[in-house]
N, C-alpha and C positions, 0 to 999 in steps of 0.2 A: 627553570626552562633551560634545556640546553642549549650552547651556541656553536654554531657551525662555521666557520671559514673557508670565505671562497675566494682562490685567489686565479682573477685571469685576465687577460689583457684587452679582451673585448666587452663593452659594455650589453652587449645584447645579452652573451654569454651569464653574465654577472646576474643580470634583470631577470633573465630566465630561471636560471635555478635559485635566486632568493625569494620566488615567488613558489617555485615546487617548494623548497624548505619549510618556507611560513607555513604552507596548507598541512604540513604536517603538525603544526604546532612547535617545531622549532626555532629558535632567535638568529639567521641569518646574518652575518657581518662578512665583508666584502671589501675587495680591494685590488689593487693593479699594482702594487708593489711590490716587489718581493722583500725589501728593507722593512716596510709598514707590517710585512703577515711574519716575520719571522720575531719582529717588535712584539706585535698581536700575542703571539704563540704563548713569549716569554712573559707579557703582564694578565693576559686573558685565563677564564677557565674555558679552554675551546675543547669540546668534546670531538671533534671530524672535524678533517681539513679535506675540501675539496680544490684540488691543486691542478691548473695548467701544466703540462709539459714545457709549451714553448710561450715562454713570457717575454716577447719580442727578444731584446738584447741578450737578456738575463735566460738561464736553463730550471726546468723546476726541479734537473739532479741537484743541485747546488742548493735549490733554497730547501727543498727537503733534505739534504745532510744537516745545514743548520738547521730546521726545528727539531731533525733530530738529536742534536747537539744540547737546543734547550729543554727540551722535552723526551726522551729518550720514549718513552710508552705514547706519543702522541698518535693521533689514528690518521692517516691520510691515503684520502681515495685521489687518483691519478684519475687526472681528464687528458686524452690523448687523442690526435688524426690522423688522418690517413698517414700511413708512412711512419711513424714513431712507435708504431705496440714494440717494435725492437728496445725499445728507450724504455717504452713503462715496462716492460719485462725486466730489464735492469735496475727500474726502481721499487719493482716487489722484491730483488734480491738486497736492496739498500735496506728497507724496510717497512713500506708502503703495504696499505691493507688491499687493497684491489685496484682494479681501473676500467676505465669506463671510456669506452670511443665516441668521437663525434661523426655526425650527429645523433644526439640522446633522444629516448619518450622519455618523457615526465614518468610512467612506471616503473622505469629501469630506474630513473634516479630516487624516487619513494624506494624500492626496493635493497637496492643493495647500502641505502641511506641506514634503511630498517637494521638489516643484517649485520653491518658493521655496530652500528652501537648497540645491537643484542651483543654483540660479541667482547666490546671495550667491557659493558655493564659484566658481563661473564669473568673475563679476565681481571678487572678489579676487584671481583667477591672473593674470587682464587686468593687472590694477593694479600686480599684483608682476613680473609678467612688463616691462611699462613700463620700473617702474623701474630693476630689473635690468641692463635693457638701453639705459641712456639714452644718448643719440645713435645708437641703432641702430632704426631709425624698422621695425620689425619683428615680428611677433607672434608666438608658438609655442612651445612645451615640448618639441616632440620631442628626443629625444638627434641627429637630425641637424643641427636647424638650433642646437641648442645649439652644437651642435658650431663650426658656421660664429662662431656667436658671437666664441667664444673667437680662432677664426682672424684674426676681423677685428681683434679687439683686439691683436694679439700682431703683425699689422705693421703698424697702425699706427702701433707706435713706432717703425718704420725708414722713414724718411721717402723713400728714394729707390729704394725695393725695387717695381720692377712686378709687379703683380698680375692674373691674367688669371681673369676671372669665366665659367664655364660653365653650361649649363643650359636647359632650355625659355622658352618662350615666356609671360611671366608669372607666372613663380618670383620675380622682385623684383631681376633683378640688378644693376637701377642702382638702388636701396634699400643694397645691399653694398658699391656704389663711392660712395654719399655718404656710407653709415657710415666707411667707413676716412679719408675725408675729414675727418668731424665729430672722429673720436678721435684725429686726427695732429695734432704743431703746426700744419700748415699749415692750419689750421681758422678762420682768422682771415684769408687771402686764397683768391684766389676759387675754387671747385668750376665748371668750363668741361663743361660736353658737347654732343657729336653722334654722332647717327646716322650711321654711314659709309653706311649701305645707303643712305640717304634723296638723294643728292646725285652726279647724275653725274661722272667723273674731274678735268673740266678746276674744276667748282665747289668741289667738295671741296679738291682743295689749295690754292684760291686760303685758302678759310673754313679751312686746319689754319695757313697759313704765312703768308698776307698776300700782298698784290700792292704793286709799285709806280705811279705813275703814269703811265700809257702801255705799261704791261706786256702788254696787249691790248686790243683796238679798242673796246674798252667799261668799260674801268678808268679813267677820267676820276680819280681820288683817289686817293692811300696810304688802301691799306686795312691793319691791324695785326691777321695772324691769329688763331685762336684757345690756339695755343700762348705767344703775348705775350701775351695776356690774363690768359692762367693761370698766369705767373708766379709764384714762389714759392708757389703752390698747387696743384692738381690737373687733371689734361685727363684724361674717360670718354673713353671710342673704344666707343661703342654698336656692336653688330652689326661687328666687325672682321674677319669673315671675308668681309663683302660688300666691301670694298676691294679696288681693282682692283690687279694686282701692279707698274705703274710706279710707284705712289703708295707699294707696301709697302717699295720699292727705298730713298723715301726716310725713310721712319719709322724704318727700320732704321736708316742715318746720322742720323740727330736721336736714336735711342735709346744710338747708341754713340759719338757728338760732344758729344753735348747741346748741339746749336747749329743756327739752321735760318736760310735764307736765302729773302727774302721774292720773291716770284715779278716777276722782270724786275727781281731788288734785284743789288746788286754785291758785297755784304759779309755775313758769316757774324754771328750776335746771340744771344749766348749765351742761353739758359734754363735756368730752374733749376724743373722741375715731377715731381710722381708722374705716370706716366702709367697708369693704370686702364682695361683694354681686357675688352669682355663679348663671347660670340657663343651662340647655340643651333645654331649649327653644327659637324658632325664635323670640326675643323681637319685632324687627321692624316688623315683621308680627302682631304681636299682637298689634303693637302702630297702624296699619291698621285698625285692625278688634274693635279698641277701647276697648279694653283689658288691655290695659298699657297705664299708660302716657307719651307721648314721652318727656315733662321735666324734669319727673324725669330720663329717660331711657340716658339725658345727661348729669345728673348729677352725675349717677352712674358709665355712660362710661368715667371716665375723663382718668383711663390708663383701656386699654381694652388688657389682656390675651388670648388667643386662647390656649385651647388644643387638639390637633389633633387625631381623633378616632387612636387603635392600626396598623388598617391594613392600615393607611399613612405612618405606624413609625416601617416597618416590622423588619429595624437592632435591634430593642428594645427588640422583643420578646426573644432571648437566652438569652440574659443580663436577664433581668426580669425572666424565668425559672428556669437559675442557681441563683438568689438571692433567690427565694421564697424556691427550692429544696434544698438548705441549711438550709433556717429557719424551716421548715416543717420535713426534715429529722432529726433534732436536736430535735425537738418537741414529734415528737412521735417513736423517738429511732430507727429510719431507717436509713439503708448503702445502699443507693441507691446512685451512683456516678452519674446516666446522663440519658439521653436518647440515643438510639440507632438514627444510620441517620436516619432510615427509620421513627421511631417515631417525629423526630426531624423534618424532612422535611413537615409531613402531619401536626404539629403543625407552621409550617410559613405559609403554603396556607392557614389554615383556618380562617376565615373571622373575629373572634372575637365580636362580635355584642355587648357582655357586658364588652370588652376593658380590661384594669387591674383588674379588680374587677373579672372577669371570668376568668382570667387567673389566680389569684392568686386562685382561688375556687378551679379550674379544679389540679392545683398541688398539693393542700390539701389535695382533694381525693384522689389524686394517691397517696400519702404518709400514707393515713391511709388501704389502701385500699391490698398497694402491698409493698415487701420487698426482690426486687432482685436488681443487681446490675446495669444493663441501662434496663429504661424502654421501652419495645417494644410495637407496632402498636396495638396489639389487647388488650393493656392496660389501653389503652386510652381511654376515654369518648366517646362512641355511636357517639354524636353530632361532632366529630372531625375528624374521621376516615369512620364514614359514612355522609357528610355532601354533602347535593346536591349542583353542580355547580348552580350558580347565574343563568347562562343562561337560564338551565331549570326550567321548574314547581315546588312549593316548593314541591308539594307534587303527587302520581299519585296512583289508583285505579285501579285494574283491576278488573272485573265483571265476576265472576263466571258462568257456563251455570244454575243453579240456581238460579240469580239472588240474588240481595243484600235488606236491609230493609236500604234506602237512610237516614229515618232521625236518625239511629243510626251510618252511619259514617261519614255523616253530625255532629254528636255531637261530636263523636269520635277526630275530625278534630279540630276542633272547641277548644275541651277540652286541645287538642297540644299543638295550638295557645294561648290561655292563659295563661298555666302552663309556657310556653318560653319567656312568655311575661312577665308575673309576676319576674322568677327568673333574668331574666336581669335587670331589674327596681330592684331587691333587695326586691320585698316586697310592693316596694311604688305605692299606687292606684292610685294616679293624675299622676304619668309618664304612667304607665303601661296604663292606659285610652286614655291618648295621642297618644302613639304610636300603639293601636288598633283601634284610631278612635271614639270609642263610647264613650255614656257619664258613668259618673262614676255609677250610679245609675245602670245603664245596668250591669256595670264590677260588681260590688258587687253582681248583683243577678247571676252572672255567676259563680265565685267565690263559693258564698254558694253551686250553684247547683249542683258544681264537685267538694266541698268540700276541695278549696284549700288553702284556708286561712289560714288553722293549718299546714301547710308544710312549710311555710316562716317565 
């Protein structure tokens, strides 16, 4: 049972809300002292402190510096009158979770009683969830991503075991390939990555193997690729299903040599690294469509990760909310403690399509954006609160008795689809091409036409 702490100088006051407490099924403790509640603080497990402002002689700024002195993460709701919200405005900047004017309902006190310890119980899963997971820079309770957890940990300790990370487009999967990183010996030389998608054929292997001097008409230096680099430590392979298949020809000899030879070099150079390779793309489709080689595709699968889009792993999203709305609110000097239900609820039904990565966007914004204490429904991002059910049409038209000029909301439409397509992909023109369908040549001259390029 939780216990609550009430400290205030009048007995009615006291009699009053240990009676709302208990009806809640909370353990009420109570007192007039501020020597006794700050005593209380430091022997008690007091989950909420409900604290007078003015305790006769005594100030409740003072006795809330000291519990926050014993208890630094302690919760305490400020009871204030007429003429002080000046005072309790000061002691939400000391460190106080809300406050509460006299005279109270009894539902105002159930109420924000409720919301503060939704929000302590929130904020210490955060904290245990952290720690739990140290070096796995990660957030979440679900049994899926527990699950990853555990995977990360468990080969880590095989140092030379390739791991092939799966999954959408901002599920974290290079969060997965620096955890296996952080928890393996080689955690102490260096973590190397690149984007394969990001880098045409001839640049790409120059950046995986290194060039020699004069190895092509523009190689003026020994360049030392990125597999030297990573020596006795780790090389990501972001996006490895966008490698082109001469380059896969040689990945596969470096994964079954472990020795690569530097472009227009004479001599083989041994390494010694994990290679960590991620894609949100259907490999084995690809090894269909002769896209990919299916031996190297089993050579990279030797431990195979899954990470599960957001909306498999809905318990995740609050955890992940309050992690971000802390980092965000600290960042740009915002007291926003939460989201209201109403807000709270239309951010679990929504679908997530660009996973962690939009979510942590989507609370960025709000944080730069607004600066009140839970954020409410019409605060929220367009795309969240007005988000078509799956079941229906993405999109609907209705036609004026005037009549419309079709290929202007044909473009209109059109122009949607790619801006949404673009910002889920981050940016990147080989996913965002993928999941539109078209080839890339098409996306780029789309892009220029609606001028989206310079927005990402």
């Amino acid at each position: 049972m939780e216990k609550i702490l009430i400290v205030d100088d009048e007995a009615f006051i006291r009699e009053n809300l240990e009676r709302i407490i208990a009806e809640d099924g909370y353990r009420p403790i109570s007192t007039d002292s501020p020597d006794d509640a700050i005593q209380i603080v430091a022997e008690e497990e007091i989950s909420l402190v409900l604290l007078d402002l003015n305790l006769g002689s005594s100030s409740g700024l003072d006795v809330l510096r000291a519990m926050r002195e014993v208890d630094p993460e302690i919760l305490v709701i400020i009871i204030t009158g007429y003429g002080t919200v000046e005072s309790a405005v000061e002691a939400l900047k000391i460190g106080a979770y809300d406050y509460i004017k006299k005279p109270f309902k009894a539902d105002a006190i159930h109420l924000i009683v409720k919301l503060a310890l939704e929000t302590q119980s929130l904020r210490r899963k955060v904290r245990r969830l952290s720690k739990d997971a140290e070096g796995i820079h990660m957030v979440g309770n679900s049994p899926a991503l527990l699950q990853i957890f555990r995977q990360i940990r468990e080969v880590a300790k095989h140092e030379t075991a390739t791991v092939l990370i799966t999954g959408d487009s901002g599920t974290g999967k290079e969060l997965v390939a620096q955890a296996i990183h952080n928890l393996s010996a080689r955690v102490k030389h260096p973590f190397v990555e690149i984007n394969c998608g990001s880098l045409p054929f001839n640049l790409l292997e120059s950046e995986l193997f290194g060039h020699e001097r004069g190895a092509y008409t523009d190689a003026k230096n020994r360049k030392v690729g990125l597999f030297e680099e990573a020596d006795q430590g780790t090389i990501f392979l972001d996006e490895i299903g966008e490698m082109e298949l001469g380059l896969q020809v040689k990945l596969l000899r470096v994964l079954e040599d472990r020795k690569i030879r530097r472009l227009g070099g004479n001599r083989n150079i041994d390494i010694n690294v994990r290679i960590v390779s991620a894609t949100n793309a259907d490999l084995k489709g690809a090894i269909e469509r002769k896209e990919f080689r299916e031996d190297l595709y089993y050579r990279l699968n030797v431990f195979p990760i899954h990470i599960p889009p957001l909306r498999e792993r809905r318990e995740d999203i609050p955890v992940l909310l309050e992690h971000f709305l802390q980092r965000f609110s600290k960042e740009f000097n915002r007291s926003i403690r939460g989201f209201s239900r109403e807000a709270m609820d239309l951010m679990m039904r929504y679908h997530w399509p660009g996973n962690v990565r939009e979510l942590r966007n989507v609370v960025e914004r709000i944080c730069i954006m607004h600066n009140v204490e839970n954020i409410q429904p019409d605060q929220l991002p367009r795309e969240i609160w007005g988000e078509t059910p799956q079941s229906e049409m993405p999109f609907s038209c209705e036609i004026p008795p005037e009549g419309i000029i079709l290929e202007d909301v044909v473009g209109q439409v059109e122009k949607e689809l790619v801006e949404k397509a673009f910002r889920i992909t981050g940016g990147n023109v080989a996913k965002t091409a993928r999941i539109l369908n078209v080839p890339r040549g098409t996306l780029r001259y789309k892009l220029e036409k609606y001028q989206l390029t310079s927005e990402f």
